[in-house]
N, C-alpha and C positions, 0 to 999 in steps of 0.2 A: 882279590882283584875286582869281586863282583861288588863289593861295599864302597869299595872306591868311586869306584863309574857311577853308583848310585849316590855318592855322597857328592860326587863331578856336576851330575845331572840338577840333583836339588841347588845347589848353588848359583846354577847357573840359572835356574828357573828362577830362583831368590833373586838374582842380580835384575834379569830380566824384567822382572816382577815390581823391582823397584825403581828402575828406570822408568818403567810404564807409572806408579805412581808418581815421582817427582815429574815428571814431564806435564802430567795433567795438574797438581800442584802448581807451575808455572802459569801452566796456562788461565786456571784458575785466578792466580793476582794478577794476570796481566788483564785477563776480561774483566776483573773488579774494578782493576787502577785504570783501562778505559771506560768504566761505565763513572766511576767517581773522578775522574775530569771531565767528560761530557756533562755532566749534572753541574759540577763549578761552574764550566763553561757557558751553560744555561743562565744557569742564576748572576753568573756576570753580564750576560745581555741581559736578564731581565735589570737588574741593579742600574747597567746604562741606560736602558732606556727609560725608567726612572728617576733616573739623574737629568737625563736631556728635559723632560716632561717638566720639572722642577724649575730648570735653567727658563724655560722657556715662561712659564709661567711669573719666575722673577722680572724678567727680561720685558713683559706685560706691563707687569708691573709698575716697572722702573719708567717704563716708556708712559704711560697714566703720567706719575707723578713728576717725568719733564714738563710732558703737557703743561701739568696743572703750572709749574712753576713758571714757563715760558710765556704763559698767559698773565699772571700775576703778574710779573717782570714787564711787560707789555705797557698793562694797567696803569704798572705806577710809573711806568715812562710818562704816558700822557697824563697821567695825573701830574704828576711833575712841572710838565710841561704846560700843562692848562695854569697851574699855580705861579709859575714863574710870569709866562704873558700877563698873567692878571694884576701880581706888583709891579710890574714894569709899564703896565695898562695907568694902573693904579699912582705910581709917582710922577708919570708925568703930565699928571692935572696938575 
């Protein structure tokens, strides 16, 4: 009877024993798997804002070379326009 209770007792410590590690086990990957999504999460703001800085600079960019075109376009309006009045100047001498 006395080897029993003593074989009762160990088992149960074992059981106990192992619950207490699986538990911290868990705990374990769930603190990982939040610490390695907080870090994706990170590096996904830093990636946007990145991407915006990028956008913004194209968007610079792009805005320059309306500029430059809607000036040009301008240009050769009146240029156009100067050349036209001037054969029209021009044939009716």
């Amino acid at each position: 009877m006395e080897v029993f209770f003593i074989v009762a007792v160990c088992l149960c410590a074992a059981f106990v024993l192992g619950c207490g590690i699986y538990s911290e086990i868990v705990d374990w990957r769930k603190r990982r798997n939040r610490v390695r999504i907080a870090r994706m999460e990170r590096e996904l703001g830093q990636a946007q804002e990145r991407l915006r800085d990028l956008a913004m600079e194209h968007k610079s960019w792009l805005d320059g070379q309306a500029l430059e075109v809607r000036k040009a376009l301008i240009a050769e309006s009146f240029r156009a326009a100067h050349e036209d009045a001037n054969r029209t100047h021009t044939h009716k001498r």
